[in-house]
C-alpha positions as CSV (number, residue, x, y, z in Angstrom):
1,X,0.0,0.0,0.0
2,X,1.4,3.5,-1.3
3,X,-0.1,6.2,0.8
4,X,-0.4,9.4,-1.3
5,X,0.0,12.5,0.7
6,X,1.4,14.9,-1.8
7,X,-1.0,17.9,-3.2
8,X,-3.4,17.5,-5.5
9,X,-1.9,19.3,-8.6
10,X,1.0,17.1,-7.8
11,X,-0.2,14.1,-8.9
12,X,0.7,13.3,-11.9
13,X,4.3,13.8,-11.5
14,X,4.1,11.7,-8.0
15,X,2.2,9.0,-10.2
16,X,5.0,8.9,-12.9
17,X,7.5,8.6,-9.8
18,X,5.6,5.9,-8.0
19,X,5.9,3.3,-11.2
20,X,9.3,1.8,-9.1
21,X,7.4,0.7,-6.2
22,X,4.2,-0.7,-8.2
23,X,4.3,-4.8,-8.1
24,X,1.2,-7.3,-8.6
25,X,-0.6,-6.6,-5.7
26,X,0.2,-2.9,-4.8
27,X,-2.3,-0.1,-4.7
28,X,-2.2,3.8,-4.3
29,X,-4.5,5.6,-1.4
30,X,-4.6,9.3,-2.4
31,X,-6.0,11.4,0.2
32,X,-6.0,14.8,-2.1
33,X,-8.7,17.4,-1.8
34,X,-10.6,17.6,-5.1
35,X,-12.4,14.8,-6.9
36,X,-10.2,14.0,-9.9
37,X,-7.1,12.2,-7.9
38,X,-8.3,8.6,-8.6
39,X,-9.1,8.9,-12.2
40,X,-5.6,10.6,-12.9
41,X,-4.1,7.7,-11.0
42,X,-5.7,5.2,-12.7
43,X,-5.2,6.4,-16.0
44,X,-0.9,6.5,-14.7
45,X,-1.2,2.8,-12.9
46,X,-4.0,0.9,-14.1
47,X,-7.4,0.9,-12.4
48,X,-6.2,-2.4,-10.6
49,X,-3.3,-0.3,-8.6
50,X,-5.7,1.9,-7.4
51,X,-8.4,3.1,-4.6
52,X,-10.4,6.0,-4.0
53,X,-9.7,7.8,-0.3
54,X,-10.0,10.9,1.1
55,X,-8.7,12.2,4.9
56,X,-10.5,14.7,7.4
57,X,-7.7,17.1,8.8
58,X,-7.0,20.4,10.5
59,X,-3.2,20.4,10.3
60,X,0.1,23.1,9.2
61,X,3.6,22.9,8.6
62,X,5.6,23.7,12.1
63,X,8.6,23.1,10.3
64,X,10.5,20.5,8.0
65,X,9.4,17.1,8.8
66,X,7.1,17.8,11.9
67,X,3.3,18.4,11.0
68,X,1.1,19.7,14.0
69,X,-2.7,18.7,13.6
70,X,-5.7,20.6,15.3
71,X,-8.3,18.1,14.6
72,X,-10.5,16.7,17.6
73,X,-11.4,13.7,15.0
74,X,-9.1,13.0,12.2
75,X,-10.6,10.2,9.8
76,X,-9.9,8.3,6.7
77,X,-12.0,6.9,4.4
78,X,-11.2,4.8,1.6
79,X,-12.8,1.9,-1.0
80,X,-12.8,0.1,-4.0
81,X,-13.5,1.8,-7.6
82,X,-16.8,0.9,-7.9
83,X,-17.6,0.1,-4.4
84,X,-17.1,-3.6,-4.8
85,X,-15.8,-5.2,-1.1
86,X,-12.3,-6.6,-1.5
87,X,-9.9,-8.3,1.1
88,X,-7.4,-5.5,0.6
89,X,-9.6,-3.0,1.9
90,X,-10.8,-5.1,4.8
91,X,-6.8,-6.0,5.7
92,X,-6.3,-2.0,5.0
93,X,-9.0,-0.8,7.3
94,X,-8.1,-3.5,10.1
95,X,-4.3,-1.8,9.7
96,X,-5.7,1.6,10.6
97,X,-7.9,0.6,13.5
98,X,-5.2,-1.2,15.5
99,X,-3.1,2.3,14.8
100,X,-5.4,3.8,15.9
101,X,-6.4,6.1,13.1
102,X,-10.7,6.6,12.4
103,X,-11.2,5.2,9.4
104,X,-14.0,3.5,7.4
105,X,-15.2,2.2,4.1
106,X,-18.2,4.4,3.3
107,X,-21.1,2.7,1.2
108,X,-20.3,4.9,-1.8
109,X,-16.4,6.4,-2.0
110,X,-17.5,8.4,-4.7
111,X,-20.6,10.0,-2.6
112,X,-18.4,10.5,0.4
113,X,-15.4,11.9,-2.3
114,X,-17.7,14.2,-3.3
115,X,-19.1,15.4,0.0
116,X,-15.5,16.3,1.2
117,X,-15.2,18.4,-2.2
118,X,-18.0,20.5,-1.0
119,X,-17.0,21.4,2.0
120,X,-13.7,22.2,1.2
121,X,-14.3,24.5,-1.5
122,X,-16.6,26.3,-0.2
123,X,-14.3,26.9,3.1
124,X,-10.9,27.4,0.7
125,X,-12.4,29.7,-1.9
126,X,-14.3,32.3,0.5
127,X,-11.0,32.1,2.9
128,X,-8.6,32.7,-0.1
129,X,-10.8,35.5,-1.5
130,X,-11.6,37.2,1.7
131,X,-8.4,36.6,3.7
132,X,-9.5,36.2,7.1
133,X,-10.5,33.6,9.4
134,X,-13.4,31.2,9.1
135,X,-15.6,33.1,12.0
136,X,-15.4,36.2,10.6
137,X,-16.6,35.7,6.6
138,X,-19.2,33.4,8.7
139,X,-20.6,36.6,10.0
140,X,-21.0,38.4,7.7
141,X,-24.7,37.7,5.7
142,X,-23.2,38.3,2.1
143,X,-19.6,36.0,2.4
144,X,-22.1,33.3,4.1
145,X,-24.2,33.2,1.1
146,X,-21.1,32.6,-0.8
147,X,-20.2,29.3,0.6
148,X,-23.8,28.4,0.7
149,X,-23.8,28.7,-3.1
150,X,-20.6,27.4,-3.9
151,X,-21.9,23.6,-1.8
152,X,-24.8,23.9,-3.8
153,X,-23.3,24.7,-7.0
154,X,-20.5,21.3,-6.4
155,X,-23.5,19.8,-5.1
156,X,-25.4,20.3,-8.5
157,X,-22.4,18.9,-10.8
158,X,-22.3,16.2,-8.6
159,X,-25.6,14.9,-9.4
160,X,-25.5,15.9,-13.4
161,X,-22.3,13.8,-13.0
162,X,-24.8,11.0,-11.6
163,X,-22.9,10.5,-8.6
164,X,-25.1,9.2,-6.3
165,X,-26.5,11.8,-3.7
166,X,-29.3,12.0,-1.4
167,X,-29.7,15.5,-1.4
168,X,-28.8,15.9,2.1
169,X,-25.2,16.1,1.8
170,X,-25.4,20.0,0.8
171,X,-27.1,20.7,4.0
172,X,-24.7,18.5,6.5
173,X,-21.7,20.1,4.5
174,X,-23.4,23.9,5.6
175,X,-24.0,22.6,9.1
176,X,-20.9,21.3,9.3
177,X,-19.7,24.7,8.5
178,X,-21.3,26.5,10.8
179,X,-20.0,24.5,13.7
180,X,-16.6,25.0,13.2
181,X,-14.1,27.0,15.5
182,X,-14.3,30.5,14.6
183,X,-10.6,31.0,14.4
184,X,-9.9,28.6,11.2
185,X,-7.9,28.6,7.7
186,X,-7.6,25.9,5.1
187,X,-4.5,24.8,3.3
188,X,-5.7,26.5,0.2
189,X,-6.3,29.7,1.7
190,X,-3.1,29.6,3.3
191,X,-1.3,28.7,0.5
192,X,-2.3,31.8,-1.5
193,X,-2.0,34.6,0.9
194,X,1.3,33.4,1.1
195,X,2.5,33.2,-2.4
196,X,2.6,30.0,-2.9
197,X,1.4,27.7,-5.6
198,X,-1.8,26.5,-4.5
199,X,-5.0,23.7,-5.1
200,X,-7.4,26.4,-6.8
201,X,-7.7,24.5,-10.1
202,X,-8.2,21.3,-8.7
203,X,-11.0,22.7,-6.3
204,X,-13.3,26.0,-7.0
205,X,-11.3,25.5,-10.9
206,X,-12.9,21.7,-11.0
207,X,-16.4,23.1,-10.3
208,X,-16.4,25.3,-12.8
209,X,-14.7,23.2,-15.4
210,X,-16.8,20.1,-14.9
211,X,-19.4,22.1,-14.6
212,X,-18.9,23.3,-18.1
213,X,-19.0,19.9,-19.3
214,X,-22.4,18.9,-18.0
215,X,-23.9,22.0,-18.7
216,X,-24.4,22.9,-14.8
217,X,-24.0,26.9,-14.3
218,X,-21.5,27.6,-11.5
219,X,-21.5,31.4,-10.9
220,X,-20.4,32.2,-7.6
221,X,-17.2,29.6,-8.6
222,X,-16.8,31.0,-11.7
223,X,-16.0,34.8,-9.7
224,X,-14.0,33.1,-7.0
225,X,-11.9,31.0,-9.6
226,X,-11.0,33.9,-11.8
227,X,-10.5,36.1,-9.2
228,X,-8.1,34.3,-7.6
229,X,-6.3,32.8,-11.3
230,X,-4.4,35.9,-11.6
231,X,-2.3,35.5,-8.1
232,X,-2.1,31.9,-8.8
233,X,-0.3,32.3,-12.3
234,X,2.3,34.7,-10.7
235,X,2.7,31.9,-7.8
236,X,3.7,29.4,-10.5
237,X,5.9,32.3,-12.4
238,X,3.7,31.9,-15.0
239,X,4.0,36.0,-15.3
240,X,5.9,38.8,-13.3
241,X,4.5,42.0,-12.0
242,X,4.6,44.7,-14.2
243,X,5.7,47.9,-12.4
């Protein structure tokens, strides 16, 4: 088992790298935010090599090598492409549990894949646009409204994509939302208020470009996407400031 923890838009690359350590009856876990980590894999390592996963974590960069998390209840979750049971999974999730590390096999890893993508778009692209912590863009009526639309909007792509949703997930995402500790970043947010090259394609860029292909208009993504394009471009020295 290859545990992927690198960022999303660095998958391909890691995939390319990971060929070496590929034998009959290894597969990849990625854990990436955004919903596109399995099929690029796949496509890399064969469908066989492969699993669909996703991780629950409020964590930064102390310094090199030593990760601090804030979490109360870090989880995994993980499963078969296609949802099919498999002893690898079973052996996997028993390995986790006697770590213990929360983890599960949800009935549908695309569904739960999917439900983490809403969530975390909606709390990266209002914190990268607005710059301050979660508590405070949660105050204010108009930001709220923002990440309101932006589950709704991943929520409707999701379903023209016919992953299979209950319709519930939008409003457990929001509630989830609302609960957390006022005093929060994400990743993403952090990422581009500090110059760096960050997950904005692979998040609020997805929505709107698989949105696109289904036909599903994503407005509020749309702004928050191409707002933010022009900083990320300069992070990745696509361009330099003109003065």
């Amino acid at each position: 088992m290859v545990i992927l923890g690198v960022k999303a838009w660095q998958i391909p690359d890691a995939a390319e790298a990971l060929r070496p350590l590929i034998g009959d009856d290894t597969c990849v876990l990625p854990l990436q935010n955004g919903v596109e980590a399995t099929s690029q894999l796949t496509e890399i390592l064969g469908e066989s090599h492969v699993l669909g996963g996703l991780g629950g974590i409020q964590s930064y960069i102390v310094g090199p090598g030593h990760i601090r998390h804030a979490s109360t209840e870090p989880f995994l979750k993980f499963g078969e492409i296609g949802n099919r049971s498999s002893a690898r999974t079973t052996n996997l999730l028993e390995a986790f549990q006697r770590a213990g590390v929360q983890a599960e096999i949800p009935p549908n890893i695309d569904s739960a894949i999917w439900e983490k993508f809403m969530f975390i778009t909606a709390m990266s692209g209002v914190g990268a646009l607005t710059r301050v912590s979660t508590g405070i863009w949660r105050s204010i009526p108009e930001t709220w409204d923002m990440a309101v639309a932006i589950v709704k909007e991943a929520e409707s792509v999701a379903m023209a994509l016919d992953i299979p949703m209950s319709g519930a997930e939008s409003d457990a995402v929001i509630s989830l939302i609302q609960r957390l500790q006022p005093n929060g970043t994400v990743s993403m947010q952090r990422d581009i208020m500090e110059g760096r090259p960050s997950e904005l394609e692979v998040q609020n860029g997805a929505i709107v470009r698989l949105g696109l292909t289904v036909g599903v208009p994503t407005p509020v993504n749309y702004f928050i996407y191409h707002s933010l394009l022009p900083q990320e471009k300069r992070a990745r020295g696509e361009f330099e400031d003109i003065t």
